[in-house]
Each structure stands twice: as structure tokens, then as C-alpha cells.
C-alpha positions, 0 to 999 in steps of 0.5 A: 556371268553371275555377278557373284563370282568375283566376290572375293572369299572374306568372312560374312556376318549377315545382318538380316535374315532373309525371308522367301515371301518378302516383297522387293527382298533385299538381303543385308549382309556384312562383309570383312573388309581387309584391314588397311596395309602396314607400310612395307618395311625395307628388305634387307639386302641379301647377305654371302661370304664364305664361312669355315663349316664343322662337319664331322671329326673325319672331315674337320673344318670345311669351307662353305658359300653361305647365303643369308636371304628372306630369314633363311640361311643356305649354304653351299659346297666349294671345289679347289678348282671351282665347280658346282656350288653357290647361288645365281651370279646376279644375286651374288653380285647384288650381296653384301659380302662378307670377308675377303681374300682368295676363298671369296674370290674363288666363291665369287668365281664359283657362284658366275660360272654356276649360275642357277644351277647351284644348289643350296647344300643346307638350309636354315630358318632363322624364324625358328634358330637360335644365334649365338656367338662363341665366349672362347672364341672371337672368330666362331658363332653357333646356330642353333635350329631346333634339331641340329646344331651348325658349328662356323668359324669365321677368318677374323673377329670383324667377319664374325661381328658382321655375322651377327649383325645379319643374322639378327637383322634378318632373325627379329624380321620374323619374331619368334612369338606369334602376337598377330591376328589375321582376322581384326575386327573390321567395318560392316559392307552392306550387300544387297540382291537388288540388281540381280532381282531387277535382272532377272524381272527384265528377263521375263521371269515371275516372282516365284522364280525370282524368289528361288533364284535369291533363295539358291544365292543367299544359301551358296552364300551361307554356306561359303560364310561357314567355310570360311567361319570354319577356317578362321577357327582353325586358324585361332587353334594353330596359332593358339598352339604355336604360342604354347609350343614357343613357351614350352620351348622356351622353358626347355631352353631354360630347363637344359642350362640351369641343369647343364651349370648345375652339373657343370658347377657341381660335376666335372668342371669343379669337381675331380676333373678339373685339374685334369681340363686344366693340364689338357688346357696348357695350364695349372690345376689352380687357374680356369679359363676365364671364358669357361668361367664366366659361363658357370658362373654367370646365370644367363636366360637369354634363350639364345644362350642356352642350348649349347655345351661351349663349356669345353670349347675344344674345336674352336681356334683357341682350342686347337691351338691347346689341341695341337699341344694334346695331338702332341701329348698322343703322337709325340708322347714323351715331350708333350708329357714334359711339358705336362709335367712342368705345369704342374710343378712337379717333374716326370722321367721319360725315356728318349729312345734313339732313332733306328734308321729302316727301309721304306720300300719293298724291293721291286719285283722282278717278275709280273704277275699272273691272272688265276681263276679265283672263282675255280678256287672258291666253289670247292671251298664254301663253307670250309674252315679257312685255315685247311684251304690252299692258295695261291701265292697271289692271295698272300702280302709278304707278311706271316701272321706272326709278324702281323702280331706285331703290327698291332703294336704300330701306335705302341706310343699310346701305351707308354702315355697311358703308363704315365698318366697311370703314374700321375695318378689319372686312371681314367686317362689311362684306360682311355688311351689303352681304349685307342690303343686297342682300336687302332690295332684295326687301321692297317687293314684298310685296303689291305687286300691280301692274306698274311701267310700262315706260319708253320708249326714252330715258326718265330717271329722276333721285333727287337725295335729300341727305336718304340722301346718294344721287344717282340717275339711270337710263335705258332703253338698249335696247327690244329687248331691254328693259334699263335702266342706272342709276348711284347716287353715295353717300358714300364708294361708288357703285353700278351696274348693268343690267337685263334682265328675261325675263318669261312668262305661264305660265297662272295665273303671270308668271315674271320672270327677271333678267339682268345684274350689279350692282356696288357699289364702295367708295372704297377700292377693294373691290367686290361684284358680284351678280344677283337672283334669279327672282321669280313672281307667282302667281294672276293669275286667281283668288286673291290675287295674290302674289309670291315670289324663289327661287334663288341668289344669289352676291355675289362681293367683290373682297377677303377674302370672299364670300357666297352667299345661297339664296332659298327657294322657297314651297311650298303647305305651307310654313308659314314662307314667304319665307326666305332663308339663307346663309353668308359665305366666306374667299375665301383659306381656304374657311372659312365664317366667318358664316351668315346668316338670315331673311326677305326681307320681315322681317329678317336677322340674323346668326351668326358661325361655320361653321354647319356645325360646330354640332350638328343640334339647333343653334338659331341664333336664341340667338346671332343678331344683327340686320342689318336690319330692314324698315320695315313703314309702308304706305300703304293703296292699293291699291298698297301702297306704303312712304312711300318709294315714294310719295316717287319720283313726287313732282313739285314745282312748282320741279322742272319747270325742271329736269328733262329732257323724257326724265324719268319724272315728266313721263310722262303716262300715269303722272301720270294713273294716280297723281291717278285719272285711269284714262280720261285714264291709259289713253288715254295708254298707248295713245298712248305704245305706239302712239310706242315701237313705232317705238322698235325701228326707231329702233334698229336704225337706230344709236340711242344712249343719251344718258347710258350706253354699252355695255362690252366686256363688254355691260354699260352704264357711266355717261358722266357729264355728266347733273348737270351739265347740270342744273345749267345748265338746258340739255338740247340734244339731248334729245327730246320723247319723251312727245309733245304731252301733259305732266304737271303736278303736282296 
């Protein structure tokens, strides 16, 4: 074996140089020796418990298994009923766990049965994080890791402090500046060649080839000490460039709260917002959350303190608590805005609208459905304008397009806030509301799989709720092209607009594309002005059929602001689906002075500020407020309908004396469809397309419709007179347009 070989690989400095013609040549060298050990510091004991996670405005609050071992901080997922999450039960029965009660029981319960097969769902190095605890909160703590921002929630301040504890434990084991150096200098070993001289002489061999033998050594040693001189220096650089990347780090950590308290102290918090903060807050306009003020006040430079907005801490307990009164302000309307009001020491009038008692359910059916070839339908129509294709009855849900109109105005409640904020001179609030107004429009189509019936020229619809304040009616002004003018009479502001949709086969899709302007206007005289989006509906062959709203769209106020709202396109490996975000502007500055975000079919929430001038690493959900929400109480048909829905085509008794011959409700293809009367449902389609095909002859010929006439602009404005008329009873004029058959209520 060439005794050379164990040698281990330190760094040689020779001594002396060596010569070939040297007699009984002994080669001198230094080597590094390794320095003497630091004693071992005492490792920490590992650290778990179960910690509330924020993980998106969709999911909210979430419980996770966390683990803290070695500086690194891993969390994992938890099931009800346990299941796959946690560390091996030997380490967690080795941990010093934090909290009690039945989550940590089940955590426990979760980690045994696991064993090593559970896998962290998320890690974080301490070593490169910052910890900080929350001043609004007592129960919740951030962590900051460079590149994502984890939001925890503790069940009591003491869990929280025990937190801290071990983070900060484990976090100062791995100091953040590199101050150490691997390669001290050390003390000098000699290395001679003697031995391996007197071998080689034993073995019979003469001086010229032992001279080579020391040569060929003393070279592979050279060059061994090269590599290793080599590694050193580039282990200098990097260290070099870790201690300039924590300074710069460090400057940006300061850069970003000194800029964060000068907006803060200069901006929104003490400048034309603040009194709006504080009556969201539950307080009055000349009191601040002490909290809040002790941060813009207070010029912290601690780096753990600076890379975080808790200015507005809206998601943290107390917050919620403030919340739960703002989630009032949006689905309750009229009693949050009292208290609103009180606080401010002025008093608000609202109205109390009474309660309308309405069905809740369709009747059941009274016969089964049956299969049809849709594929034999499609082929014939690609490419097709949607509106000239016939369909089975199967396709339709038993509701017109008419009344679908109306179901846009579900969340009408948001309206009547915004017209009060209006009143409380708030225009950014009202233009915010009018914003989630116009986004909720879209969460009844989620999982609506069904067409709405095409109206008949002629064709009414009326929705006289006093239970929403609302007054309804729409009709269908034009078969070619298909439009439908409607009108709403709210409280304190009306709403109006048409209709025309360009609708597709693509294949496997249905492309729906909408045309023509939607208008709200309040008493007072501001007005907001906006189109929808394209919605598709996929899979109309093989799948689940779904839909989806993408595109821009722009609602342009006649006052201070407006707002532009970007639906999100779905994409096969989008994992967030159905987003929409956005941003209000100062129609006078360009300012933009709030964002939006959130869900079609969920939620949105908003932020106040530019969301441009935030960090990349912003999290806009630790300041977010909510809008709206979305009723999510289905009824489980096949239609999917919300129990507004299922109110639309309600036909009461007393209400056939009173409706026009022209109404939806009377429509007796659809009547069928909705008690289950497919054969009778279909039938009457047929009959009723078999009358609308000579609807376009009809006007062509000079038809008008009864209730709307076409503007300059080639939008349709209401007449007037339709109430009115139904107050007397008398529809002269009006045709028959059903024909023979009629609906009767079941």
C-alpha cells in the first residue's frame, strides 16, 4: 500500500524546496493541522405543537403539525379523521410540545399512526428568517423567510410566548453574519520521505530510481497542495459574499420600514383615510388603535421588526373580531351602517324592508330523464351562432334569460351600502362596493351546468321583491340579434342595461361573448358604467361540464374613481382557479388608491394603497378586508341553484290576475321542465320555436318593443308605464305570445 494514501487532504505549506540531486533527500513540509474542537454546545430539544396557518383568503385559517429541529421549522398537514401528516412517533414523543387540547391530541394521534411516512408540507431555515411577534395581537407571530411571509396564530398568548422562545433559541444556534474562519492559522508538521527511501533501497532499487520515485511523490503532493490552496481561496470569496449580501440585506430591511412609516405617518394612516380605518375599526375618527400607533411612531431598526405591513392587522384575532362587525357592514347592510353611524356621532336613516316568505325548493319531478346523443347534436353546429341552434329541452335549467337578468342583482345589498357610504361622503368605499357588486354577478354560475331558455320576442319578465327593495322587469327587444333590455328601481339608485350575447360551438366549448353597457346610477347623480367579461363552457362532450369568466373588465364612474377588474383565465395547471384582481383609480391624479382581490364564486376583499409600491414579497391578505362574500346554500338538483334562484319562477296563485300574458312565469315549456314534465317540456319547445321563427318577419316588418325604445346610442332605455299598468289589471295591447297552451302553477 503507498503509505501516502492515508494522509488526509489539509493544506501544505513546504518548507523546503526539494532537489533531485540531493543526497539521502529528505523533503520538509508543513502541514494544517486541524484546530482543537469547541466543546459541543447542548442541542436543543426538538420542538412541536399544533399552530393555526394562514394560507389564502379562500381557505382562511388552517391548522398545521409544526415541527421546530436543527434550525428548521417544517410543518404538516392535518385531517379531521387523522391521516397522512406529522413527523415519526419517536420524535414526537421525544418533543417538547407546545399547547393542549384536542387538536394536539389528534396531532399526536396523527404523527403515531404516520410514522415516517409523513412528510413536511413546508420548511423553514431559521438560519436566513426573521421572527416577529404581532403588536395587535398577543396570540399570533410572523416569520419571515426571505421570500414568503408565514402567517401563525397561536391558541393563547402563553403558547405564542413558548414560540418565540424556541424560535429564537434555535434561530441565534445559526448567527446570521458569518464571523468564522475554517482555516486558522495553525502549527507546522514536519513530513519527511525517509522511510519510503529506506524501502525502496531494501527492495533493491538504485539511486536514480529512488530519486524519481521521491520526484513523482513530492509532485502529486504539490499538486494536491494547489487544489487545496485553490479551494480555500474560493471558500474566502463565498464567505466574503455572504457577509456583503447580509449587509445588503440588512439596509433593505431598513430601507423598507423607514419608507413603509414614512408613508404610513404621511399617507393613509394620518392622512384622508384615517377616519375611514377608524370607523371600519369600531371606533371614532379621533381615537387610533394604540397598537397601530406605537408602530408609526415608534423608529424600530431592529431587523426582525421590519419587513412586515401589521400596520392594518385586519386578519389577526382582535381584528376578526372588528371583521365580523365589517362582514356585517356587507351582508347585513342597513344595522351595521347604524352602528357605523353612531360612532361617528351623527345619525343615518335606513330602510327596514319587511320579510317575504318564498319557496325554497323546486317541485319534484314527475318523470325521469332521458339520455340524448348530444355529440349528434354538436357536429352539425360548429362553429354556429349559438343563438340560431335547437336544443333540447334537457339542455335548459327552468329559468329564461329574462329572469337570469335579475339574478345578477342577488347581492343587490351591496348596492344599498355603497349608496350610503356615498351619503357619508366616502366615494372610494362606494366605488369599491359597486366593484364587488359587479363581480358577484358571476358566482351563481358555479356549477351550473344548463342553459337558461331563450325568450320569445315580446317576452317580460317582472320581480317586484319588497323583501331587497328592488323592482325588476326586462324584456326581450330584439330576435335578431338577440338582446334583452332590463331596468331595476332600488332605493336611492337604479340600474339598467342590455344584453347581447355571441355565443359559439367550438368543439368541445361554447364561447359567450357579451355586448352591451350596464349602468347604475345614484340619486345623487354618480353613475358607474361596465360590460361583462366572455365566459366559456367547457367539456360539453366528455367530462364534467364547467364554466369559467376571463377578460377585463372596466367600470368607469362619472366621479372621483374608477375601477379596472382582470378576470383570470383558467388554465389546466392553475391550482387557484377562478381569480379576479384589480385596482381603484383617482380619475383626477391616476393615483391608484385601493386594490382588489379574490374569487368570483368565493369572495373579495380589499386593500387600501397602490399595490404597486409594496414589496414583491408583499402579502396583501395581512391587510385585507372583506367586500362580499357568496352565499354558498345550494339546492342539490341538478341545476344548482341558490334559493334565490329557485324564488324567480315561483308562481303564486294570486299572481296569475296580475301578470301580463307576455311574462316568463306563464312560459309553458318552461313550467313543465321545472315540475319534471320533460315529454310535455319538450314538446312545447318545439311548438314555441316553431312561433319565434316568424318573430324575425315580425321585425323586420317594424315591430317594437312594448316597454323600451332603442337611444341614439343603440342602447334601450326604459319607457315607464309597466307598473302602472299592473296596478290597474289592464294589458291592452298585449299578445298572447305562448299561444294556446299556458302554465299553471303546481
Amino acid at each position: 500500500m503507498n503509505p501516502l494514501c492515508c494522509i488526509a487532504p489539509v493544506s501544505v505549506d513546504y518548507a523546503a524546496d526539494y532537489h533531485h540531486h540531493q543526497p539521502r533527500n529528505v523533503a520538509a513540509a508543513t502541514l494544517s493541522a486541524p484546530p482543537e474542537a469547541a466543546p459541543p454546545q447542548p442541542t436543543p430539544p426538538v420542538v412541536s405543537g399544533v399552530l393555526h396557518k394562514w394560507v389564502n383568503y379562500g381557505k382562511g385559517w388552517r391548522s398545521r403539525w409544526f415541527v421546530l429541529e436543527d434550525g428548521v421549522l417544517s410543518y404538516y398537514k392535518l385531517r379531521d379523521g387523522g391521516g397522512e401528516s406529522g413527523e415519526s412517533s419517536a420524535s414526537t414523543a421525544a418533543a417538547r410540545l407546545i399547547g393542549e387540547g384536542d387538536a394536539l391530541r389528534r396531532a399526536r394521534e396523527d404523527a403515531a399512526a404516520a410514522g415516517k411516512q409523513w412528510k413536511p408540507f413546508g420548511d423553514i431555515h431559521l438560519k436566513v428568517s426573521s421572527i416577529r411577534a404581532s403588536r395587535s395581537d398577543d396570540k399570533r407571530l410572523y416569520i419571515f423567510s426571505g421570500t414568503k411571509t408565514l402567517h401563525l396564530r397561536c391558541e393563547t398568548e402563553e403558547d405564542r410566548n413558548a414560540w418565540l422562545e424556541a424560535l429564537l433559541v434555535a434561530k441565534d444556534r445559526f448567527p446570521r453574519s458569518l464571523m468564522t474562519n475554517d482555516f486558522a492559522p495553525v502549527a507546522d508538521i514536519m513530513l519527511s520521505t525517509e522511510k519510503l527511501r529506506m524501502r525502496l533501497l531494501h527492495e533493491g532499487l538504485n539511486e536514480t530510481v529512488v530519486n524519481e520515485c521521491e520526484s513523482i511523490m513530492m509532485t502529486e503532493l504539490l499538486e494536491l497542495h494547489s487544489q487545496i490552496k485553490s479551494q480555500q481561496q474560493q471558500h474566502s470569496v463565498l464567505v466574503d459574499r455572504l457577509r456583503q449580501l447580509e449587509t445588503e440585506k440588512v439596509e433593505l430591511e431598513r430601507t423598507v420600514v423607514h419608507e413603509t412609516k414614512e408613508r404610513e405617518a404621511h399617507g393613509y394612516v394620518n392622512g384622508r383615510y384615517s377616519d375611514f380605518y377608524s370607523v371600519l375599526s369600531g371606533g371614532s375618527a379621533s381615537e387610533s388603535d394604540p397598537d397601530t400607533t406605537s408602530q408609526v411612531a415608534d423608529a424600530e431598526s431592529d431587523e426582525d421588526e421590519v419587513t412586515y405591513f401589521d400596520t392594518r392587522d385586519f386578519l389577526s384575532v382582535e381584528s376578526l373580531r372588528s371583521a365580523s362587525r365589517r362582514r356585517e357592514l356587507v351582508t347585513n347592510g342597513c344595522n351595521a351602517l347604524e352602528s357605523i353611524a353612531d360612532s361617528r356621532s351623527y345619525t343615518a336613516k335606513f330602510t327596514k324592508y319587511p320579510i317575504v316568505k318564498r319557496r325554497d325548493k323546486l317541485p319534484e319531478p314527475k318523470e325521469k330523464e332521458k339520455p340524448i346523443g348530444l355529440w349528434s347534436i354538436i357536429k352539425e353546429n360548429i362553429g354556429k351562432d349559438l343563438s340560431g341552434v335547437c336544443l333540447p329541452v334537457y339542455f335548459n335549467e327552468p329559468l329564461s334569460s329574462l329572469q337570469k337578468c335579475f339574478e345578477d342583482l342577488e347581492y343587490s345589498y351591496l348596492v344599498d351600502n355603497a349608496l350610503q357610504w356615498g351619503k357619508q361622503g366616502n366615494s372610494l368605499m362606494r366605488t369599491l362596493l359597486v366593484a364587488a357588486f359587479a363581480v358577484s354577478s358571476y358566482a351563481s354560475t358555479e356549477g351550473r351546468q344548463c342553459k337558461p331558455f331563450n325568450p320569445l320576442l315580446g317576452e317580460t319578465y317582472e320581480a317586484d321583491y319588497p323583501d331587497k327593495g328592488l323592482r325588476f322587469f326586462s324584456e326581450k327587444v330584439s330576435h335578431h340579434p338577440v338582446v334583452v333590455a332590463c331596468h331595476c328601481d332600488g332605493r336611492g339608485w337604479k340600474f339598467w342595461g342590455d344584453s347581447n350575447l355571441r355565443g359559439k360551438f367550438w368543439g368541445r366549448s361554447i364561447q359567450l361573448d357579451p355586448i352591451g353597457v350596464l349602468t347604475l346610477q345614484f340619486d345623487d347623480g354618480e353613475k358607474f358604467q361596465w360590460s361583462k367579461v366572455t365566459t366559456s363552457i367547457y367539456n360539453i362532450i366528455i367530462g364534467k361540464i364547467y364554466c369559467d369568466h376571463y377578460g377585463t373588465m372596466h367600470i368607469k364612474g362619472s366621479s372621483r374613481y374608477s375601477c379596472k377588474l382582470k378576470f383570470k383565465e383558467l388554465s389546466i395547471i392553475d391550482r387557484n382557479p377562478h381569480q379576479v384582481h384589480g385596482f381603484v383609480q383617482d380619475n383626477i391624479t391616476g393615483e391608484k388608491v385601493a386594490m382588489l382581490i379574490g374569487k368570483w364564486d368565493e369572495a373579495m376583499y380589499y386593500v387600501l394603497g397602490d399595490p404597486s409600491t409594496k414589496p414583491k414579497w408583499y402579502d396583501p391578505m395581512s391587510e385585507a378586508v372583506l367586500l362580499w362574500e357568496r352565499d354558498k346554500s345550494l339546492n342539490q338538483t341538478r341545476y344548482n341553484l341558490s334559493p334565490f334562484a329557485i324564488s324567480l319562477n315561483e308562481l303564486a296563485p294570486h299572481m296569475l290576475t296580475m301578470l301580463p300574458p307576455t311574462d316568463s312565469r306563464l312560459r309553458p315549456d318552461q313550467r313543465h321542465l321545472e315540475n319534471g314534465e320533460y315529454e310535455k317540456a319538450n314538446s312545447e319547445k318545439l311548438r314555441l320555436e316553431q312561433l319565434q321563427r316568424q318573430a324575425r318577419r315580425l321585425q323586420e316588418r317594424g315591430w317594437q318593443p312594448r316597454w323600451f325604445r332603442k337611444d341614439e346610442d343603440d342602447s334601450y332605455c326604459y319607457l315607464g308605464g309597466y307598473w302602472e299598468a299592473r296596478e290597474k289589471g289592464i294589458w291592452n295591447g298585449i299578445p298572447h305570445i305562448f299561444g294556446q297552451s299556458s302554465a299553471s302553477p303546481e
